[in-house]
OpenMM code with the backbone's topology and positions (N, CA, C; nanometers):
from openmm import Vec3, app, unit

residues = "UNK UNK UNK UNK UNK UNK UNK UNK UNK UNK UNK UNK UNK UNK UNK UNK UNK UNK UNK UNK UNK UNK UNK UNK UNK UNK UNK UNK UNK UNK UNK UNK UNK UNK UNK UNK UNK UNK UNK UNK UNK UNK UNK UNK UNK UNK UNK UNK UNK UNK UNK UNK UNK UNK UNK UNK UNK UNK UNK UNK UNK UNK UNK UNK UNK UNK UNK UNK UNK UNK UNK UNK UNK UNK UNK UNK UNK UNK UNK UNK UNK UNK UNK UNK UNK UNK UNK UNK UNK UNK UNK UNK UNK UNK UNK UNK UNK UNK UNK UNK UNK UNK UNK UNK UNK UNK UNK UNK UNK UNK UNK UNK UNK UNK UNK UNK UNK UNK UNK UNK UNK UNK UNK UNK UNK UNK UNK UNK UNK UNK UNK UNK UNK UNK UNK UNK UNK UNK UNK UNK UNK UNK UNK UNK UNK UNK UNK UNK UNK UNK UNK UNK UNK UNK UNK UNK UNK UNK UNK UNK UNK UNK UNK UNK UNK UNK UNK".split()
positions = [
    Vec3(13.4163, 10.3469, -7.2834),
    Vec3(13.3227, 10.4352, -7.2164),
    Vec3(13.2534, 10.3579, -7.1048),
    Vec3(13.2626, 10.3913, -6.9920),
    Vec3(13.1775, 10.3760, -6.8627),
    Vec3(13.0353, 10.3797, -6.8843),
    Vec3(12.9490, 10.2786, -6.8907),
    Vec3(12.8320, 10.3356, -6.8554),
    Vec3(12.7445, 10.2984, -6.7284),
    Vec3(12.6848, 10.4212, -6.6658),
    Vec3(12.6561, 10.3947, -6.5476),
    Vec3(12.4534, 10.4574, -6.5363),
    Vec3(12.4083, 10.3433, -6.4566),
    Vec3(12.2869, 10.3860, -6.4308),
    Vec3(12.2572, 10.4638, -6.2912),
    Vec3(12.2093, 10.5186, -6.2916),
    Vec3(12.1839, 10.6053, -6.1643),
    Vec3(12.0479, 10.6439, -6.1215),
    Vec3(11.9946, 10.6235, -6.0386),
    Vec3(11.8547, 10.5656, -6.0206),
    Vec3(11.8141, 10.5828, -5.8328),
    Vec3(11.7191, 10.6418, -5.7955),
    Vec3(11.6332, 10.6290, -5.6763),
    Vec3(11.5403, 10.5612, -5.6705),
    Vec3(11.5123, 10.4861, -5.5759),
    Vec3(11.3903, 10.3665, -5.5906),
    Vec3(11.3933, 10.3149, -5.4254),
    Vec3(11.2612, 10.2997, -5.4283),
    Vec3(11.2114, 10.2957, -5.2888),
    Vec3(11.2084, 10.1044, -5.2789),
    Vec3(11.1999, 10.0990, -5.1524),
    Vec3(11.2344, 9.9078, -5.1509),
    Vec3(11.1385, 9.7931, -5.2102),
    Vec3(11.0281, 9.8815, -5.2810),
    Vec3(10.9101, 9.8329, -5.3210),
    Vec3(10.9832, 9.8692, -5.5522),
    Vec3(11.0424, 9.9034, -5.5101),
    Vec3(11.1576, 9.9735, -5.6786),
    Vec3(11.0350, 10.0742, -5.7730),
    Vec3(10.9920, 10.1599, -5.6536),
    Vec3(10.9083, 10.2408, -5.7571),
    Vec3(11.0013, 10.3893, -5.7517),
    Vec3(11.0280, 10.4492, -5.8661),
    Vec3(11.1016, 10.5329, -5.9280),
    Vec3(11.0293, 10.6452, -5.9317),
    Vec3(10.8746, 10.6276, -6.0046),
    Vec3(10.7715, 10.7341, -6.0358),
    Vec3(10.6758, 10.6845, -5.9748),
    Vec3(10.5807, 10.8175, -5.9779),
    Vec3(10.4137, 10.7937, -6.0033),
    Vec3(10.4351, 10.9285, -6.0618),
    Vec3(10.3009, 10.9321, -6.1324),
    Vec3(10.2281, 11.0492, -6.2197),
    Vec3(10.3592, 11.1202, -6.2759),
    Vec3(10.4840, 11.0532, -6.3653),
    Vec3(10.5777, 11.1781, -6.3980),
    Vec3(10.6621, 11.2623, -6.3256),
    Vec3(10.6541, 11.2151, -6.1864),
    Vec3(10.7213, 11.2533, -6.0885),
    Vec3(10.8164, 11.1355, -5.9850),
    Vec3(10.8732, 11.2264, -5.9141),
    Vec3(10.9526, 11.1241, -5.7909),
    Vec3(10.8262, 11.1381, -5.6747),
    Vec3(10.7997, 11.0237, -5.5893),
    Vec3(10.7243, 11.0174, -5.4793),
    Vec3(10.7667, 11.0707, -5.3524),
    Vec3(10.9194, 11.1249, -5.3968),
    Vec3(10.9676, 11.1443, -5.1970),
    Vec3(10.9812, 11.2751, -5.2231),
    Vec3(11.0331, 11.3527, -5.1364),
    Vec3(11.1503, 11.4636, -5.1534),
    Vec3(11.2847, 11.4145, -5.0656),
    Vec3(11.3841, 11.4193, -5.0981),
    Vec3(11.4924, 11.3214, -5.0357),
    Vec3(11.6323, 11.4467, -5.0676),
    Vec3(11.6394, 11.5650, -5.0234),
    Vec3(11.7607, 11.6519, -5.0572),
    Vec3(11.8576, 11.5629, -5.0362),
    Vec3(11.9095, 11.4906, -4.9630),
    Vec3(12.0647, 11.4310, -4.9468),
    Vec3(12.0621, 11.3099, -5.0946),
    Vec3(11.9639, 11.3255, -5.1859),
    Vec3(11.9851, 11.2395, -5.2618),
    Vec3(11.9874, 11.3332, -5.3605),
    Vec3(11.9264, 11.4487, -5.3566),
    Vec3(11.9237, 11.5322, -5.4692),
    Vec3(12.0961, 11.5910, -5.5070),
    Vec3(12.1401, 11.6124, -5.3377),
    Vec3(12.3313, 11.6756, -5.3850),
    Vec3(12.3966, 11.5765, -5.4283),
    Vec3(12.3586, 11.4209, -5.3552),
    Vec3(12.4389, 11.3176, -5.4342),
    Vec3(12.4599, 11.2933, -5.5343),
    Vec3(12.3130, 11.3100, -5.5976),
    Vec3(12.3061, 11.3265, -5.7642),
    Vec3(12.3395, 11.4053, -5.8141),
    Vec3(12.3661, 11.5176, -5.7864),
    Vec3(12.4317, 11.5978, -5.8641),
    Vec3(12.5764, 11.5908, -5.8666),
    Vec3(12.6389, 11.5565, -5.7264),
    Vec3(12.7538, 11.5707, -5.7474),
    Vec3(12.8420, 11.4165, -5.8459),
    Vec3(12.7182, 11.3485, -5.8292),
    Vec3(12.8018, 11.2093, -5.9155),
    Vec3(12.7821, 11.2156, -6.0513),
    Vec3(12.6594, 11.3215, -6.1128),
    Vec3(12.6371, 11.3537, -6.2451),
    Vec3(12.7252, 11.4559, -6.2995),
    Vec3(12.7952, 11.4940, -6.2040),
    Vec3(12.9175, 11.6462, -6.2406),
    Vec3(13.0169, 11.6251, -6.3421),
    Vec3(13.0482, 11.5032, -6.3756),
    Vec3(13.2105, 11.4461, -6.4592),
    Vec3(13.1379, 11.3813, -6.5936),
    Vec3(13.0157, 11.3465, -6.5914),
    Vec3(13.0202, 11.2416, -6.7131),
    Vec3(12.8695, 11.3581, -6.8239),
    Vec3(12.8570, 11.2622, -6.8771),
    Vec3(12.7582, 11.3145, -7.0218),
    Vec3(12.5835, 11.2491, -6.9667),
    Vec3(12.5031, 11.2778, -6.9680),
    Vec3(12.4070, 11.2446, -6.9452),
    Vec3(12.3090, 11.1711, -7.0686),
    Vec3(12.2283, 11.0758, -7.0360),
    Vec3(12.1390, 10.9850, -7.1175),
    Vec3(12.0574, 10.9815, -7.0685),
    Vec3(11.8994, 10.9894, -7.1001),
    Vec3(11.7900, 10.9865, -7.0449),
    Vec3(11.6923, 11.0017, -7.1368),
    Vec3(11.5812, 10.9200, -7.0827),
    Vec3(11.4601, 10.9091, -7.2152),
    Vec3(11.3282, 11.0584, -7.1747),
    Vec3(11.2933, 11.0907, -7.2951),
    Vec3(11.2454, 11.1730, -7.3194),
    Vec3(11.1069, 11.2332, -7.2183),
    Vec3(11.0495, 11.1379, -7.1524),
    Vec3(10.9501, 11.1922, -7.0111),
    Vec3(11.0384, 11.2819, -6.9264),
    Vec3(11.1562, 11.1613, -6.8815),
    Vec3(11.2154, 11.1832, -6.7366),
    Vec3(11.2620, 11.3553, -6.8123),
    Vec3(11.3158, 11.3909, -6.9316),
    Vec3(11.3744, 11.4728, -6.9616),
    Vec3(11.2797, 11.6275, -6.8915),
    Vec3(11.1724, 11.5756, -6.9895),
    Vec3(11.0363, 11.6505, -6.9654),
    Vec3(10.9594, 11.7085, -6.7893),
    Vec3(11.0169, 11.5967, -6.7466),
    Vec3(10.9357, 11.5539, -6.5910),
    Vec3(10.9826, 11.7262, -6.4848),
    Vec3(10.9400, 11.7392, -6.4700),
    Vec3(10.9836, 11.8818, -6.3217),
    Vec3(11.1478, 11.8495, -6.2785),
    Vec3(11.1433, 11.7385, -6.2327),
    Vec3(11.2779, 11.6706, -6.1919),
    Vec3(11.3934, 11.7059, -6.3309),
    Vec3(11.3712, 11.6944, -6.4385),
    Vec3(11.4004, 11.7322, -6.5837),
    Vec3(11.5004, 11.8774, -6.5212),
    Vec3(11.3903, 11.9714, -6.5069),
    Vec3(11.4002, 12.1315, -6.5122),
    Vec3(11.5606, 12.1271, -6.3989),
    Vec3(11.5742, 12.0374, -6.2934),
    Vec3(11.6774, 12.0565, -6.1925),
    Vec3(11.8141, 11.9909, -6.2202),
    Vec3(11.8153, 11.9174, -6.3636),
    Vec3(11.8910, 11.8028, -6.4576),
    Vec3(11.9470, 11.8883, -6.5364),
    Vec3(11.9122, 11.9152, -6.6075),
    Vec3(11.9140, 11.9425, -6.7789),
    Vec3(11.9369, 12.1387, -6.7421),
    Vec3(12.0578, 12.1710, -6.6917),
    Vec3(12.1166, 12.2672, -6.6874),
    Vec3(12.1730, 12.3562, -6.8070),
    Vec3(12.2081, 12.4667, -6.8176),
    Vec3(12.2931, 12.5188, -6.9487),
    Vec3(12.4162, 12.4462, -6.8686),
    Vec3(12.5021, 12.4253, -7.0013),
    Vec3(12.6566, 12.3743, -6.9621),
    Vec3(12.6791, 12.2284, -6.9550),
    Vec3(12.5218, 12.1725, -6.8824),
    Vec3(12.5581, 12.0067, -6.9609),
    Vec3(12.5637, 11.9068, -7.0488),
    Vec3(12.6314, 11.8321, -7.0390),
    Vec3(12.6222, 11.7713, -7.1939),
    Vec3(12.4673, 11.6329, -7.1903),
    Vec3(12.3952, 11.6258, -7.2585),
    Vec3(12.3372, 11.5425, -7.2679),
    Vec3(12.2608, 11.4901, -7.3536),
    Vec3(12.2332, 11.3269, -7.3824),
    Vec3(12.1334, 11.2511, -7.5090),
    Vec3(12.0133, 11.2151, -7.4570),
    Vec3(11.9017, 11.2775, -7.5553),
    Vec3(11.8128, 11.2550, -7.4889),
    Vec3(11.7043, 11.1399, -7.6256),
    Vec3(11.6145, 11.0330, -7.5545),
    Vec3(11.6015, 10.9244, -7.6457),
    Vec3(11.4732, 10.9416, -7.6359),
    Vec3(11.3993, 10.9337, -7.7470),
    Vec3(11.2233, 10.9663, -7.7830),
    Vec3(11.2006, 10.8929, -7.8958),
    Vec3(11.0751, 10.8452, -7.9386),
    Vec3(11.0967, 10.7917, -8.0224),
    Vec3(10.9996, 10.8782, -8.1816),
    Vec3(10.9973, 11.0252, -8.0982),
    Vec3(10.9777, 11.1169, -8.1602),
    Vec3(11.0675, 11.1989, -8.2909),
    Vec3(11.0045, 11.1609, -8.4286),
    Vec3(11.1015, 11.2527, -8.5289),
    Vec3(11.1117, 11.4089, -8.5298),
    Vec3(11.1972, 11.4446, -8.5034),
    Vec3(11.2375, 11.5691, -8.5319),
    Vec3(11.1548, 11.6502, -8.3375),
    Vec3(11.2300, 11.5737, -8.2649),
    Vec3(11.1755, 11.6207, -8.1509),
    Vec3(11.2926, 11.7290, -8.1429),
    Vec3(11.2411, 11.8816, -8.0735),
    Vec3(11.3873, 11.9657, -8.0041),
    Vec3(11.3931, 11.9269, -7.8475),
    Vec3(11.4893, 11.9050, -7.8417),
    Vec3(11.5651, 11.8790, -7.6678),
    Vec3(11.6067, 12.0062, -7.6346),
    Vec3(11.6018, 12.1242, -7.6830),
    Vec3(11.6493, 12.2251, -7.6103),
    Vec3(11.7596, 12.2372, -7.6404),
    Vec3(11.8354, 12.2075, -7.7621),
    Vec3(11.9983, 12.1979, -7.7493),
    Vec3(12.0773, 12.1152, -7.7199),
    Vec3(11.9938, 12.0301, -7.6550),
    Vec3(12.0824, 11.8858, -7.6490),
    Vec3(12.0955, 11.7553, -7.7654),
    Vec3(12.1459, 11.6641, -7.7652),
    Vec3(12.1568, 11.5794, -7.8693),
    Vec3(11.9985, 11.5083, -7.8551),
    Vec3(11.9422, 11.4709, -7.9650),
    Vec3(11.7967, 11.3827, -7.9814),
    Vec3(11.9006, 11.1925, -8.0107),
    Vec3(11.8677, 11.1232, -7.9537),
    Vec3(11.8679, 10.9334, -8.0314),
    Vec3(11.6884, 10.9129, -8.0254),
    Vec3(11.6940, 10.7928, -8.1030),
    Vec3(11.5740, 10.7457, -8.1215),
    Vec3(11.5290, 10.6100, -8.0644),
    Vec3(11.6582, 10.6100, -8.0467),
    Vec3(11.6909, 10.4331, -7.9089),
    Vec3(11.7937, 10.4906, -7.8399),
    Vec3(11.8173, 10.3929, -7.7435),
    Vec3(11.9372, 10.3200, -7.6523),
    Vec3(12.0744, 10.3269, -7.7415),
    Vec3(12.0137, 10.2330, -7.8143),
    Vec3(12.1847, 10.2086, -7.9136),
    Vec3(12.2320, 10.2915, -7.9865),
    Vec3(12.1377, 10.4183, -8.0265),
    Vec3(12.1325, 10.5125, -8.1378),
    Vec3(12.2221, 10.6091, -8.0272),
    Vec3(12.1421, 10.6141, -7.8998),
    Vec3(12.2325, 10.7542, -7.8224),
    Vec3(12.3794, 10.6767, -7.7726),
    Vec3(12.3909, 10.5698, -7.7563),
    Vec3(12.5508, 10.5211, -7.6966),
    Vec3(12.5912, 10.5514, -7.8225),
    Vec3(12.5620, 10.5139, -7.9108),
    Vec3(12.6865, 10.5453, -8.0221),
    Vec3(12.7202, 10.6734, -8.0630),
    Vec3(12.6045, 10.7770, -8.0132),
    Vec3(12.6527, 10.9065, -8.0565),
    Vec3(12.7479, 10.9750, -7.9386),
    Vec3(12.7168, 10.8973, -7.8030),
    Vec3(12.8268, 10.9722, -7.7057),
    Vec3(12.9940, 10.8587, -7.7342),
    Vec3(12.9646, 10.7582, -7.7640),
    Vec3(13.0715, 10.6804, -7.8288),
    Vec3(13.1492, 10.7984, -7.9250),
    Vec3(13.0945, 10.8065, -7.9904),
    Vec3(13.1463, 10.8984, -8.1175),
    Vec3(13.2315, 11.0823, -8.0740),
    Vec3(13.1424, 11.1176, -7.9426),
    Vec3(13.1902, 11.2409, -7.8954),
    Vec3(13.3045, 11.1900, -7.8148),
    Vec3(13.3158, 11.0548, -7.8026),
    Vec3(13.4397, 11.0061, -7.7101),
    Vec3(13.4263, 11.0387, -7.5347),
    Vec3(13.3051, 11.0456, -7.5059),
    Vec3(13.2447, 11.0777, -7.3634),
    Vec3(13.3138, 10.9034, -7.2860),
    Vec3(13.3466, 10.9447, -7.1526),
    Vec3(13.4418, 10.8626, -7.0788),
    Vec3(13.3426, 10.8345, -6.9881),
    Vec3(13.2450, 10.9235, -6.9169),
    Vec3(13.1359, 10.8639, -6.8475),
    Vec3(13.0067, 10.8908, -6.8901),
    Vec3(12.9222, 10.7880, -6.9522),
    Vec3(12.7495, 10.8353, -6.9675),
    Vec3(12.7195, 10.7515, -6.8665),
    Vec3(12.6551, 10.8797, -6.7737),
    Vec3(12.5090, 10.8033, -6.6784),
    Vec3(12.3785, 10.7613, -6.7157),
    Vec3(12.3225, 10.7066, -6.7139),
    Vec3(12.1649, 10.7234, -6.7708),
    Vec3(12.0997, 10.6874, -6.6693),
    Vec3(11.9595, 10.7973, -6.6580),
    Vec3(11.8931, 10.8287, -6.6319),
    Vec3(11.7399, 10.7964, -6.6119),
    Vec3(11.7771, 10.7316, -6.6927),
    Vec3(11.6051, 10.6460, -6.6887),
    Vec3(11.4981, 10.6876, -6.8083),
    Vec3(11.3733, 10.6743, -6.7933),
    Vec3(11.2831, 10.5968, -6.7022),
    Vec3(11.2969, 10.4815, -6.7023),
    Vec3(11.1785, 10.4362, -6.6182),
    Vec3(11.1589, 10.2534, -6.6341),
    Vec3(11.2174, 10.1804, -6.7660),
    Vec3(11.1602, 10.2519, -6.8841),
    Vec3(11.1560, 10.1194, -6.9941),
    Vec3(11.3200, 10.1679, -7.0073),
    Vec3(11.4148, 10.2927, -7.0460),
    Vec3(11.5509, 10.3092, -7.0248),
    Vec3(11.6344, 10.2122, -6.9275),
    Vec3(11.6191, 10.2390, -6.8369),
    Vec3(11.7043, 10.1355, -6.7312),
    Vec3(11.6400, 9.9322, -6.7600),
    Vec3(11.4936, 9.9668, -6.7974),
    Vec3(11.4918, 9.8077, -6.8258),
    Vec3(11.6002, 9.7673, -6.9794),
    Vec3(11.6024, 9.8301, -7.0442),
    Vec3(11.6926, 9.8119, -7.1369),
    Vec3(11.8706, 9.7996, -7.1596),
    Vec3(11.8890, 9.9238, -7.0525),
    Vec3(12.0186, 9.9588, -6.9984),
    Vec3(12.0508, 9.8228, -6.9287),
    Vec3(12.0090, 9.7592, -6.8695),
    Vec3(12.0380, 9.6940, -6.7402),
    Vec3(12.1424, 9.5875, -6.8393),
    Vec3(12.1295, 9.5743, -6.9556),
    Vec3(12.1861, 9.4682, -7.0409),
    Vec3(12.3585, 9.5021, -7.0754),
    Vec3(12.3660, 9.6451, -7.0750),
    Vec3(12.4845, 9.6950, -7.1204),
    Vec3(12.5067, 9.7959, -7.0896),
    Vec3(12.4956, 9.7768, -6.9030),
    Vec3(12.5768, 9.8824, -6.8475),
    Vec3(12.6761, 9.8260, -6.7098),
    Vec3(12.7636, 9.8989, -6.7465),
    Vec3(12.8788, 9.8834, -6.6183),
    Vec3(12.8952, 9.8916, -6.5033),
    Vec3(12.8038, 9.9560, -6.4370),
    Vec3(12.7904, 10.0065, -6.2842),
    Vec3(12.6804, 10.0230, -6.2807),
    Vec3(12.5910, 10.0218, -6.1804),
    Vec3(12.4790, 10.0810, -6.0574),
    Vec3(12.4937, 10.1940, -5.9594),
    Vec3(12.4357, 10.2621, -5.9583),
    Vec3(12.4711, 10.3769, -5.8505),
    Vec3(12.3308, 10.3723, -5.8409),
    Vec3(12.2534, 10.3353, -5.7198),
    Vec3(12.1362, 10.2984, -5.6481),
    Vec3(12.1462, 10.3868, -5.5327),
    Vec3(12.0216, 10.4901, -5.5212),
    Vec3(11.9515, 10.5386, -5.4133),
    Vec3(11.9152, 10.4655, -5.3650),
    Vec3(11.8800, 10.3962, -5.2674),
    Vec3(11.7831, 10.2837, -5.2260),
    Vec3(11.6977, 10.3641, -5.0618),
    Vec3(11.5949, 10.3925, -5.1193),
    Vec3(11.4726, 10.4766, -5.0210),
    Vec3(11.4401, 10.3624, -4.9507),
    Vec3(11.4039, 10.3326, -4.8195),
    Vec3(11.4353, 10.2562, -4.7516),
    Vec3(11.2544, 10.2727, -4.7036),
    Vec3(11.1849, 10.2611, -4.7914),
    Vec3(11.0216, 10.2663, -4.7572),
    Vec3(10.9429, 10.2059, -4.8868),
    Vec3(10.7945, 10.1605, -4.8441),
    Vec3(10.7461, 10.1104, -4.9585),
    Vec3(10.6342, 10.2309, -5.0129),
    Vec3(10.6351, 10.2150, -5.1261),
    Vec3(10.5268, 10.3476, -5.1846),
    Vec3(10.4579, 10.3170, -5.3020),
    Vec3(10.3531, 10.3888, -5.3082),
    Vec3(10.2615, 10.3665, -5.4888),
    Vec3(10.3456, 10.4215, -5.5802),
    Vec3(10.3267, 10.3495, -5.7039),
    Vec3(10.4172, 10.4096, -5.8097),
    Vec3(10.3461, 10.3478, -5.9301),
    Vec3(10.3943, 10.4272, -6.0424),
    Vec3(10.3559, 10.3185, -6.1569),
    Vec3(10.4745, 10.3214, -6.2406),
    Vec3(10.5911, 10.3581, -6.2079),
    Vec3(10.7140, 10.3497, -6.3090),
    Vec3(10.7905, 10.2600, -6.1507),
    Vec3(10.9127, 10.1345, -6.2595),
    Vec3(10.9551, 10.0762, -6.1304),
    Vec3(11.1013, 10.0874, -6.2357),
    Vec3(11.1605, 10.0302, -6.1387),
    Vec3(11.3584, 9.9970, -6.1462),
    Vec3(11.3246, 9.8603, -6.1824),
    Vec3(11.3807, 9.7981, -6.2549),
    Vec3(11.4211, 9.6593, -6.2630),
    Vec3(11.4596, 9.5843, -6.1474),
    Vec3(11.4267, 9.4541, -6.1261),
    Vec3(11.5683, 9.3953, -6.0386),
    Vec3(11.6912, 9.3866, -6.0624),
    Vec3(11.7605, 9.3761, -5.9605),
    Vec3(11.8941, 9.3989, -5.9894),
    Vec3(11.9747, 9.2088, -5.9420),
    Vec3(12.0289, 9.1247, -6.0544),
    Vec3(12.0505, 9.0345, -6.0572),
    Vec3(12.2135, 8.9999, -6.0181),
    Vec3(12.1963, 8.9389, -5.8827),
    Vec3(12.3288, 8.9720, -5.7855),
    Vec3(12.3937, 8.8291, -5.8932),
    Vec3(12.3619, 8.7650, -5.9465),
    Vec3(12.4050, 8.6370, -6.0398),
    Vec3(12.4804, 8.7739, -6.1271),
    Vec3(12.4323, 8.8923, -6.1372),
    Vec3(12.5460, 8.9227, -6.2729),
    Vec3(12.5894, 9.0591, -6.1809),
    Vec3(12.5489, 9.1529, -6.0957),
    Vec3(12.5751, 9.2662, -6.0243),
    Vec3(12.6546, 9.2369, -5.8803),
    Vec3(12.7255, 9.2707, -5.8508),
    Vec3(12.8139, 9.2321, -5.7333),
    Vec3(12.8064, 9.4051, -5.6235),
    Vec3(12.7534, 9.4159, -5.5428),
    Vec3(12.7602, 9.5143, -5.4552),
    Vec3(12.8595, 9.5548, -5.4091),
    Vec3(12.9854, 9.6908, -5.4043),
    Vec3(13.1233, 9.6987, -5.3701),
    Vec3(13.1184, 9.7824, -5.2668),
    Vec3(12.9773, 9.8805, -5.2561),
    Vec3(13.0129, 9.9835, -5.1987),
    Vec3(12.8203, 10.0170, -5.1272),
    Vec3(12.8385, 10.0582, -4.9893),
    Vec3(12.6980, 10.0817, -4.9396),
    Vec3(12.7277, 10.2078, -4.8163),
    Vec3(12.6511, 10.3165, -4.8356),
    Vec3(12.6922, 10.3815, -4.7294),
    Vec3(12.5239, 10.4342, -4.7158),
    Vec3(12.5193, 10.3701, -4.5572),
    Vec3(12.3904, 10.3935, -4.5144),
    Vec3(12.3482, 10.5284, -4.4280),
    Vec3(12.2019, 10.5578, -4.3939),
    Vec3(12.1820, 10.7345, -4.3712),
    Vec3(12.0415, 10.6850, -4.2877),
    Vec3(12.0773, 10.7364, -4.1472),
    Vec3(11.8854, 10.7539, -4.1069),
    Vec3(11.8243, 10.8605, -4.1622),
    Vec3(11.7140, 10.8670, -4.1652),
    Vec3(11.6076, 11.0107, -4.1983),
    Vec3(11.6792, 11.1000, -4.0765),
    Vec3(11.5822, 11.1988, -4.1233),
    Vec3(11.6542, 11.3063, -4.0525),
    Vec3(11.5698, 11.4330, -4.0446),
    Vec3(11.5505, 11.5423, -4.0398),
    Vec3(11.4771, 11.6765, -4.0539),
    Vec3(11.4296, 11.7008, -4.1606),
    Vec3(11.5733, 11.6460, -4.2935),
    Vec3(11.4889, 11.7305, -4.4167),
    Vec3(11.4414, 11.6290, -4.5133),
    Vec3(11.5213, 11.4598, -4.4910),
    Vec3(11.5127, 11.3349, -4.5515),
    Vec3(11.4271, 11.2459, -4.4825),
    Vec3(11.3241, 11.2340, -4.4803),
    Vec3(11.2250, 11.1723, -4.4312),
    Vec3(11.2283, 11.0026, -4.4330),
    Vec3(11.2809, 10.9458, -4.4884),
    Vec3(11.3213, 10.8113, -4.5021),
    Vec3(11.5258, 10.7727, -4.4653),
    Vec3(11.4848, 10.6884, -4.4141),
    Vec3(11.6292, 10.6066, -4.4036),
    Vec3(11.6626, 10.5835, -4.5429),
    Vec3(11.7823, 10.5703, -4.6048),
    Vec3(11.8410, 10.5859, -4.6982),
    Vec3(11.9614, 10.5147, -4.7576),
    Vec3(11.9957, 10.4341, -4.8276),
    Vec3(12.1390, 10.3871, -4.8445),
    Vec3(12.2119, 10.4351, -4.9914),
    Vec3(12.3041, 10.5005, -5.0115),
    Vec3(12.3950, 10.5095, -5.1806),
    Vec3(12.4801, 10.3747, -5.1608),
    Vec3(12.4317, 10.3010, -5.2740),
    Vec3(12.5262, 10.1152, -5.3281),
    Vec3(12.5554, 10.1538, -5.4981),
    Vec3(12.6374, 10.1317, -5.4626),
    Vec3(12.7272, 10.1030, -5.5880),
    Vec3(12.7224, 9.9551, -5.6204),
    Vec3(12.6989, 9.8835, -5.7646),
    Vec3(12.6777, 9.7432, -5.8335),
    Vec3(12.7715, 9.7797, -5.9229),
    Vec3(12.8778, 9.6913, -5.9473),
    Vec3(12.9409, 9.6545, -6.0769),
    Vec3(12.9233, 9.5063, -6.1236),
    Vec3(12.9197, 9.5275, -6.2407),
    Vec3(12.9103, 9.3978, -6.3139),
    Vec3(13.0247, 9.3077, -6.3146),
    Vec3(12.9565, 9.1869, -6.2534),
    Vec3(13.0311, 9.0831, -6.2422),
    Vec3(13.1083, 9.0116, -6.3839),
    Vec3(13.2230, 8.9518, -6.3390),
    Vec3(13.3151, 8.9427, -6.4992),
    Vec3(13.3450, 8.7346, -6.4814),
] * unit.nanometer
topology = app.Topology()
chain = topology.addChain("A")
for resn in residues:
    res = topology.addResidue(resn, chain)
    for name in ("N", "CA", "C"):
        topology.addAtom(name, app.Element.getBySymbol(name[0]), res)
């Protein structure tokens, strides 16, 4: 199983403030969707919750969602209670791509045992109080960067990079 993190973060690596995203960035919103279209989704229980949540967490997709809440309902989706608890249950459904989703403490955890990066990289600095990890080019190798000026509806310059883990 592939696992891939997928993540927007401004050059300062803030992800959130207040439960939310800080930009509005549409050319990142179709990207994401269209790279979340093939695989199973993972994500911890705020981001699930968050507004951004409501534009995610569709009828028809598959997804694990991690809380460390007993007997939480996800709406129909699968509940883990960790990281390791939800890989093994999409392990078990035999899922070929899980993305995950975040938040902060998710991707700080993920960053250990996952396969790829798929990085928004918002090309501005901003307040936040949820951040991205660094990304450690000693173990992440950059393959792929396709850069974007702002524009009418994307207010920031923009790059999609792809990181795979170095072997």
């Amino acid at each position: 199983m592939l696992k891939i993190i997928i993540a927007a973060k401004s050059d300062n690596h803030v992800i959130g403030k207040d439960g939310d995203v800080p930009w509005h960035m549409p050319a990142d919103l179709v990207f994401f969707e269209q790279t979340i279209a093939d695989g199973w989704l993972l994500s911890g229980r705020r981001s699930y919750e968050s507004a951004q949540g409501d534009f995610i967490f569709k009828d028809g997709c598959n997804a694990i969602i991690i809380t460390r809440r007993q007997d939480y309902d996800a709406g129909g989706f699968a509940v883990a209670n960790s990281l390791k608890e939800g890989i093994q249950k999409a392990e078990k459904e035999q899922v070929e791509k899980l993305y995950i989703l975040g938040g902060g403490e998710i991707y700080r955890q993920a960053m250990d045992i996952a396969d790829r990066l798929i990085i928004t990289e918002i090309h501005t600095t901003l307040e936040g109080d949820t951040f991205f990890p660094e990304i450690d080019t000693r173990i992440w190798e950059e393959v792929q960067r396709d850069d974007h000026p702002r524009d009418a509806e994307n207010p920031y310059d923009y790059s999609f990079v792809i990181w795979e883990r170095k072997h």
